[in-house]
Structure formats: structure tokens, C-alpha cells
C-alpha positions in Angstrom: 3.7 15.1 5.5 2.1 18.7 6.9 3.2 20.6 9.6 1.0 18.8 12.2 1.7 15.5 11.2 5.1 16.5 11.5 5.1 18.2 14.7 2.9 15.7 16.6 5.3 13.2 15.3 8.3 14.9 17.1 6.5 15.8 20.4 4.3 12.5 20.7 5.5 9.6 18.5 7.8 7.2 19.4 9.6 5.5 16.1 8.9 1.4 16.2 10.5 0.5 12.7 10.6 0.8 8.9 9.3 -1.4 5.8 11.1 -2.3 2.6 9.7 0.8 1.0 11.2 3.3 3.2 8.1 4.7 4.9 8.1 4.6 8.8 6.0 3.9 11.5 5.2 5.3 14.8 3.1 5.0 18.0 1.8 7.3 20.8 4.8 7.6 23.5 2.1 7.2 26.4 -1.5 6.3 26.1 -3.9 8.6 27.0 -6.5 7.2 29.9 -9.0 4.2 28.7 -7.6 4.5 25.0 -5.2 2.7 22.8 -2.0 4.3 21.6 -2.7 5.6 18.3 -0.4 4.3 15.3 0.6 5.8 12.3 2.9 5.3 9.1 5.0 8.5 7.6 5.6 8.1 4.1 8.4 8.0 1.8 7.3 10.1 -0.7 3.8 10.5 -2.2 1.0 9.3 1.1 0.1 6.3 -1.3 -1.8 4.0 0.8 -1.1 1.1 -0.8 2.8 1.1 -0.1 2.2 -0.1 2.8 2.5 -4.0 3.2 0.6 -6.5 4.5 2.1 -6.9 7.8 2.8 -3.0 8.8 -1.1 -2.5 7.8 -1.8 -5.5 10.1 -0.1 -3.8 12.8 -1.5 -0.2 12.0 -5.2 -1.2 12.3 -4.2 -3.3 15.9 -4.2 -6.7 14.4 -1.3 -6.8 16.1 -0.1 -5.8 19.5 3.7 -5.5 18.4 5.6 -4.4 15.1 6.6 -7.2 12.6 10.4 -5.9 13.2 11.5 -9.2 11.4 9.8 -9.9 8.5 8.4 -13.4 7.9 9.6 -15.8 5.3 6.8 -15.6 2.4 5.4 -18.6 1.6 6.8 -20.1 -1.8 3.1 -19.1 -3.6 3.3 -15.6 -2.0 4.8 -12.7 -4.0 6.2 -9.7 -3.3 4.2 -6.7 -1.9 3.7 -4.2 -4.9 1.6 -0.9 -4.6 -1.4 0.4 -6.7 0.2 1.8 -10.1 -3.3 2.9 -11.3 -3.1 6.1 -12.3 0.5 6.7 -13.2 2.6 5.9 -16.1 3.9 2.5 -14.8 -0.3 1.5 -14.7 -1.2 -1.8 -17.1 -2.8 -1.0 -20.5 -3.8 -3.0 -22.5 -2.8 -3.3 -26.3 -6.1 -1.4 -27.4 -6.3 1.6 -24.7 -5.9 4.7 -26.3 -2.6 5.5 -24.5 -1.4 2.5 -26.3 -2.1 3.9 -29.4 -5.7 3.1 -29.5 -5.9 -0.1 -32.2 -6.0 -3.6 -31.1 -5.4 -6.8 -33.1 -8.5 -8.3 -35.3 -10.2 -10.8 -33.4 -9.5 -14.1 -34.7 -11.8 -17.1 -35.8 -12.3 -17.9 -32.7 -14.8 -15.2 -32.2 -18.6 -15.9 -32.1 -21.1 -12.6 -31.9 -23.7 -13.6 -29.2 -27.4 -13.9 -30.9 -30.7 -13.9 -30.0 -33.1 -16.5 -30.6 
């Protein structure tokens, strides 16, 4: 966070709750005349947009007019909220990227090279 994130946070933001990832969100104390009270999320860590979950990014772009304070029992297909790993060392590679060591396995019989006619 930078100073004036920081600084309008103290003077103007009123804290409305946390997520599972330790970032935490605030709201304008008052609204200013004929405009909604602006939102915002302080991160925990890096600003990686993609730590924020479903429901707090619901709530952040006024999808919904209060915090999800209790969080709501996932359906049994849903799984848990995970953020964008691309770009750091915890990113999927495949067996044949080059970070990977670069050499894949042959292709098997299965394999048929697509031909003109």
C-alpha cells in the first residue's frame, strides 16, 4: 500500500471485514452528495488482484449492498478460491517447458500427423 492509499484509509475508510487470505476491506465513512461510498480491499502482501474471492469482489464492484461477513457454505462441486500463480514459481508447467528441463516424452502410436489431400 502507498502513502495515500494509506492515509486516506485512516482519515476516510471505515473497516467492514477480512477474507481467508488476510487482505481487508474498507468503505467511505460518509458518502459524499449523489454518490456511492467508494469500496476498497488493502492487501496482504503483494496487490494481486486475484486474491480476492468471489464474494468480497462481488461486494467491491456493488453487487452487493453489504459485506459477506459470513461466508457461505460452498456448494459440494465448488472448490476453494485459489489466486493466479502465473508468473511465479508455484505457476503450472508442463513436462516439456523449458523450466522443466525442456524435453518431453516421445509421442506414442497414437499420434497421427494431419495431411493434406
Amino acid at each position: 500500500m502507498n502513502i495515500g492509499t494509506w492515509l486516506f484509509t485512516l482519515m476516510r475508510g471505515e473497516a467492514v471485514g477480512t477474507d481467508s487470505y488476510g487482505n481487508r476491506y474498507y468503505r467511505e465513512r460518509k458518502p459524499r452528495a449523489g454518490m456511492r461510498r467508494r469500496r476498497w480491499v488493502v492487501y496482504k502482501g503483494a496487490a494481486e488482484a486475484s486474491s480476492v474471492p468471489p464474494e468480497w469482489h462481488a461486494w467491491l464492484h456493488y453487487n452487493m449492498a453489504e459485506p459477506p461477513l459470513q461466508p457461505k457454505r460452498p456448494w459440494p462441486w465448488q472448490k476453494p478460491h485459489q489466486p493466479n500463480l502465473t508468473g511465479t514459481a508455484q505457476a503450472y508447467r508442463p513436462p516439456g517447458h523449458d523450466y522443466q528441463g525442456g524435453h518431453r516424452a516421445k509421442a506414442t502410436g497414437d499420434y497421427e500427423p494431419w495431411q493434406p489431400s
